[in-house]
N, C-alpha and C positions, 0 to 999 in steps of 0.2 A: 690417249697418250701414245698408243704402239705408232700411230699416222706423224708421229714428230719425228723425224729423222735429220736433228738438226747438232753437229760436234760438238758444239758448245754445250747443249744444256743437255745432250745423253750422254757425252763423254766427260767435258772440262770440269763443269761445274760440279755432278755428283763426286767425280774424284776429288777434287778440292776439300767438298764438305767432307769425305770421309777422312782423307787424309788429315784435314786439320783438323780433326776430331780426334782422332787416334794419338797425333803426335805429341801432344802434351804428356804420355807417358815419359817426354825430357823434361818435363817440369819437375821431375820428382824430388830434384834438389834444392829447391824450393823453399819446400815443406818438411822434407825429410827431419831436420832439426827437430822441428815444433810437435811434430807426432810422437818420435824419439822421447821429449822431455814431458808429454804428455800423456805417454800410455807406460813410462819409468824406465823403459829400454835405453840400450847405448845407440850412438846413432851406428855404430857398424852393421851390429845388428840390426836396425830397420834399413840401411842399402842394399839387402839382399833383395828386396822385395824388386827391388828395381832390373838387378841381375836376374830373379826367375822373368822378369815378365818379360826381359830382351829375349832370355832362352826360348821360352816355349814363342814366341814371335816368330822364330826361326824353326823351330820343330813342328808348331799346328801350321806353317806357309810350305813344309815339307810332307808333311803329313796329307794335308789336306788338297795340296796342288791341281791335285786330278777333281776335286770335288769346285773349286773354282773353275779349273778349264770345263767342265760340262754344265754349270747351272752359274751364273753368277749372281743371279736372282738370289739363289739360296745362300750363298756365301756370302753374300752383303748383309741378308737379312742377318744370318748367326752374327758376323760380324756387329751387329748394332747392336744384339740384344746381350750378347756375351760381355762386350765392352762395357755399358750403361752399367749392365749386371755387377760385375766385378768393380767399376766405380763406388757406384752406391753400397757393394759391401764391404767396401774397405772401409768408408764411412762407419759401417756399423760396426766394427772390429773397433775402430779407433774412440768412437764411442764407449764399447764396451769395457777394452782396455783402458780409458782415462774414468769412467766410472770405477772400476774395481780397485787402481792406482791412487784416485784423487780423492772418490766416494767412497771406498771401503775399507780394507783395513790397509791399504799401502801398499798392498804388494803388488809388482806387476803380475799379469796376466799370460800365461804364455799360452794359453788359447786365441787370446787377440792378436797376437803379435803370428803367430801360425795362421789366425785366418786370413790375414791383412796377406801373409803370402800366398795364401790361395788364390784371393780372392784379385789382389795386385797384378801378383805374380803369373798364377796359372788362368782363370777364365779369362781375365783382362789379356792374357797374352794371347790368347784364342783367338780374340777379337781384332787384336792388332795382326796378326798373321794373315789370316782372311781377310780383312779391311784393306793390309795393305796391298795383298795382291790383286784384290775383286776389279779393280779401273785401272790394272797395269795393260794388259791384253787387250782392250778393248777402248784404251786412248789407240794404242798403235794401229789398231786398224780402223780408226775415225781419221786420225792424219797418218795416213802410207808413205807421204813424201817426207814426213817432219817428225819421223817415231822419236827421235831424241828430244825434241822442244815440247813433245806431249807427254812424254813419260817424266823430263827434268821439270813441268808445268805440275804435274800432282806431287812427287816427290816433295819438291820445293813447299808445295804446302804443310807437309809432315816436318821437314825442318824446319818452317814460320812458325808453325803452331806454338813454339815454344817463345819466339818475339811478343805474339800475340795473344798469347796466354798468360804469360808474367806477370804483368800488370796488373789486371782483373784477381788472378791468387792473390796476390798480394795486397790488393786492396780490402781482399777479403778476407784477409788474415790479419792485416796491421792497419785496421782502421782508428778512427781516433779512442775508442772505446775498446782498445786491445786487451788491456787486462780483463774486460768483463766477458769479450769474447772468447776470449782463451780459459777464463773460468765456466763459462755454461756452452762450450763443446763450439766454437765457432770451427776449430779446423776439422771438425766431421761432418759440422752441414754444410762446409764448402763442398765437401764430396755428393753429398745428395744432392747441391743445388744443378754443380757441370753434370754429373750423371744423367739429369734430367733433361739439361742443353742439349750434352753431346747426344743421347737419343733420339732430340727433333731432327740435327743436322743429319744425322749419320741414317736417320727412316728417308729425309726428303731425296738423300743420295742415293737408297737403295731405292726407292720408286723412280726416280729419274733414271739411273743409268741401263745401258741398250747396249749393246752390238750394232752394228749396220745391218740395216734389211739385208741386204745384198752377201753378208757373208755364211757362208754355210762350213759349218764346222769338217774338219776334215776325219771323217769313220775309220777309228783301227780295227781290221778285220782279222789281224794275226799278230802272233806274238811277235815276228819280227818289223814290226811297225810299231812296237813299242817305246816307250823313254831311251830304256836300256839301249834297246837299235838306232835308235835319233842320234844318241849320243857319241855313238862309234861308226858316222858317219863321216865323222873329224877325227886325228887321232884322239884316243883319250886324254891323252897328254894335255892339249888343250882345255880340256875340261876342267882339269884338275888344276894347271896354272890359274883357269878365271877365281875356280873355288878358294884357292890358297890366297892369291893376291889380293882378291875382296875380303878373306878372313881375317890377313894381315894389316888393311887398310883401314876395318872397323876396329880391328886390336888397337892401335896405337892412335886411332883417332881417341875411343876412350878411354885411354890411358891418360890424355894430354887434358880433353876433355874433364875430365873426372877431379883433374888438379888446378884448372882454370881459373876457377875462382881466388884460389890461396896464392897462386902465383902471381894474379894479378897486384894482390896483396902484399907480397913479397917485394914487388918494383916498387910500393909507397903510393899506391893508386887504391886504397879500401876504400875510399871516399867515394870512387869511380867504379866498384867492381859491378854492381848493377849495371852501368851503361855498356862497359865492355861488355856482359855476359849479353846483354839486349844485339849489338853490335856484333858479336862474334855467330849469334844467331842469326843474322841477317846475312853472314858471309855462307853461311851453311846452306842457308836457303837457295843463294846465288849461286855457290857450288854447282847446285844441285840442278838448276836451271839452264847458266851457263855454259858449264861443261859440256851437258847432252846436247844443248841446241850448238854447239859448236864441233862437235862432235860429226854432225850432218853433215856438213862441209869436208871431212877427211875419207879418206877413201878406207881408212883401216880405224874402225871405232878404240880399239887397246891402243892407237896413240895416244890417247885421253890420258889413258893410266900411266903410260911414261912419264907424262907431263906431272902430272900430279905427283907419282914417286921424286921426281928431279926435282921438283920445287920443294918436296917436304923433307929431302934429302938437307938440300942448301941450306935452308933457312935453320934446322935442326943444328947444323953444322955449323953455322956463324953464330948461334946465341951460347951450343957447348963451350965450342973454342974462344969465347970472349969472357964466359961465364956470366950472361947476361942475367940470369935471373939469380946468382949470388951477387953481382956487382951492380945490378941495374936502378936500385935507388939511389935518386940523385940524378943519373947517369943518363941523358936525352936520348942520346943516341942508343946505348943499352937497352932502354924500354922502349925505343922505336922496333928494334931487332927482336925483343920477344911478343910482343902485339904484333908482329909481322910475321911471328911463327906462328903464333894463337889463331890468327886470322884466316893464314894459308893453310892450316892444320884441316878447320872447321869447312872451308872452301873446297877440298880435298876429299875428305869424309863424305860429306853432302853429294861432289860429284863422282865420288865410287859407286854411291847407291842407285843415283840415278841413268847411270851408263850401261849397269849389268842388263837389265833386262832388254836393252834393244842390241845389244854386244852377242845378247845370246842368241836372239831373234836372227841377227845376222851368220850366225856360224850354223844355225840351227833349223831354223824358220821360224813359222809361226803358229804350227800344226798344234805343239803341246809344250806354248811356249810356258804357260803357266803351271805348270808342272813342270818343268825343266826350272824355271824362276823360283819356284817354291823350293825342289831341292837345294837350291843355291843357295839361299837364305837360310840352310842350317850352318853355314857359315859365320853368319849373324848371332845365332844360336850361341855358341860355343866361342864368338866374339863377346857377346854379354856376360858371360861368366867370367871373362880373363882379363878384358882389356881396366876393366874397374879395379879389381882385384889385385892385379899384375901393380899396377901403380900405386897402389894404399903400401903394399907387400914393401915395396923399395923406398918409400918415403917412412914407412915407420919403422924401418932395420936399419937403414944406411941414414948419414950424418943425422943431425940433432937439432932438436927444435929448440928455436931461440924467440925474445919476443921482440917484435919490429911496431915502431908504433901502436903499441899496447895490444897487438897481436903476437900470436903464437905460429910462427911459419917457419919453416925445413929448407933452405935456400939450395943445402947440398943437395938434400933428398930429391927434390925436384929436378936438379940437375943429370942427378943418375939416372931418371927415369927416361931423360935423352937417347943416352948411351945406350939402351935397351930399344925405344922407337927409332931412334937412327940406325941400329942396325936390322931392323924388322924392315923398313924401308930399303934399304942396301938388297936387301931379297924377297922384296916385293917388286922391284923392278928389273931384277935377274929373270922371277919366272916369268914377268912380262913380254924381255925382249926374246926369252929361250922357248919357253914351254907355249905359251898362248902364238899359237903357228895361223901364217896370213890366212886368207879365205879364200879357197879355191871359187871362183867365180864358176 
């Protein structure tokens, strides 16, 4: 295996499988409901599970940064086993919890519902953190001319995951025999069956994936050849614009996100909200792709992110001021305008993730790039906590839910949550053009 030094199958491919292993942690929306009604909880309370496992994503790919730049071997392995780990025992939480609920005397379990965070939340987040760093660093130095089309190449797979995932949940949740499934625990052995998948993927990618023969890591012999020193090589200032701007960009991506579905709802498309959310997954992916490998072509990588702010600016601003998503049932043009913000929103998000780490590479190098990438991603971090949050918060305090074709949807609330991401955009593009400063060649 070591005598294969071929980019595709050391670099692309093992990324691919981890990536689209990990990223079904977006499918949580899914399911969410059916565990919710399952284990007797409200669903608010089982979306946290979702919120820890973005956090610690962002805290063990900050934490552990330094443990990927020197061994990736190791960090793919935990990676796979933490993941599978935390799958399979969410499963048994959920199990546990609809036995106690369903089988016993009724009441929920808040032992189930704590370990499902544990186990969702914190090991699964483990795994997503390390997973997702382990083949960021080591695409880019398989293609050195095309760091963007290799880093938006695995990305892109972490946002398909969730195209590609969909289906498959759901056939195994809502097959013809639903009721009997939903009576003898079908949505827990969906968790042991992927558990079991994503293990094979996520082992064949940790045995596959390499480095280049030819690259030799570069030795820090002093403290001032540390992060800290890397990082005050640039002013700080730019540092901290890439950190804010991507904190900003994952805030109000899921914010918009988070509300996707009901919104679409809102416009008189429930019929269609599966294909939109399939659909708007596809724009994510291509974000994610697109962006970066276009990205190669500019001479300054944070033009990406202007673009992106200006478009998420506009489209923001044409569906508030028309009131597209209070007005847009019925309305062609209205629901051209908020599927066109849905769209560009998910295209956006996708290509903020995939541009940091070679943005940083370039102000940076590539010496201790994944650890500089890991810190970044506590941005992420502390985006999963708010950007969900933030929009539940302003949809169920501002205007009032009404029922629109025998749904229950918030037309204002949805609208105010504009007002809040259009202006988080208005100054994610401020510390763009101000704070994130050109690259001294």
């Amino acid at each position: 295996m070591k005598n294969i030094q071929n980019k595709w199958i050391r670099g692309a491919i093992p990324a691919l499988l981890l990536h689209c292993s990990i990223g079904t942690v977006y499918c949580w929306s899914i399911f969410s409901q059916e565990i919710a009604g399952y284990i007797g909880f409200s669903k608010g309370a089982i979306e946290w599970a979702f919120s820890f496992a973005i956090f610690f994503l962002g805290m063990s790919a900050a934490f552990l940064g330094n443990l990927v730049e020197k061994n990736i071997h190791k960090s793919s392995l935990i990676a796979t086993i933490t993941f599978a780990a935390g799958m399979a025992g969410t499963g048994f939480f959920i199990w546990y919890g609809g036995k106690s609920f369903n089988g016993g005397a009724g009441h929920a379990s808040v032992l189930a519902l704590v370990g499902i965070y544990v186990c969702y939340g914190f090991i699964m987040g483990i795994g997503l953190g390390t997973g997702y760093l382990s083949p960021v660093k080591t695409l880019m130095l398989w293609f050195k001319d095309k760091k963007g089309l290799a880093t938006g190449l695995a990305v892109a797979g972490f946002g398909a995951a969730k195209a590609i995932a969909s289906p498959i949940m759901q056939k195994l949740l809502y097959s013809d025999v639903k009721n009997q499934i939903q009576r003898e625990g079908g949505i827990y052995m969906m968790f042991f069956i992927l558990a079991g998948v994503y293990f094979v993927m996520m082992f064949l990618g940790h045995l596959l994936l390499a480095k280049p023969a030819d690259w030799v890591e570069p030795q820090t012999k002093a403290k001032d050849e540390g992060i800290i020193a890397t990082l005050k090589r640039e002013p700080i200032i730019s540092y901290v614009g890439i950190w804010l701007m991507f904190y900003i960009n994952i805030t109000c991506g899921l914010a918009l996100i988070s509300q996707e579905k009901m919104i679409v709802k809102c416009i008189g498309l429930a019929a269609y909200a599966g294909l939109f959310s399939t659909i708007s997954a596809i724009f994510n992916a291509g974000g994610r792709l697109g962006f970066s490998a276009w990205a190669d072509h500019m001479k300054d990588r944070n033009t990406v992110y202007k673009l992106i702010f200006i478009l998420s600016i506009a489209f923001t601003a044409v569906v508030y001021f028309t009131k597209g998503i209070a007005n847009g049932d019925g309305n062609t043009v209205l629901i051209i305008f908020v599927l066109a913000l849905i769209f560009i929103v998910n295209a956006g998000y996708g290509g903020g993730f995939s541009n940091v780490p070679t943005l940083l590479s370039d102000h940076y190098g590539m010496g201790s790039i994944s650890a500089i990438h890991g810190i970044t991603l506590s941005a992420w971090a502390f985006a999963g906590l708010t950007g969900n949050q933030m929009a539940n918060a302003i949809v169920s305090h501002t205007g009032k839910f009404v029922e629109q074709h025998g749904v229950l949807v918030n037309p204002t609330g949805y609208q105010n949550v504009l007002i809040v991401t259009g202006a988080l955009y208005i100054v994610a593009l401020l510390l763009s053009v101000f704070f994130v400063k050109p690259i001294k060649k």
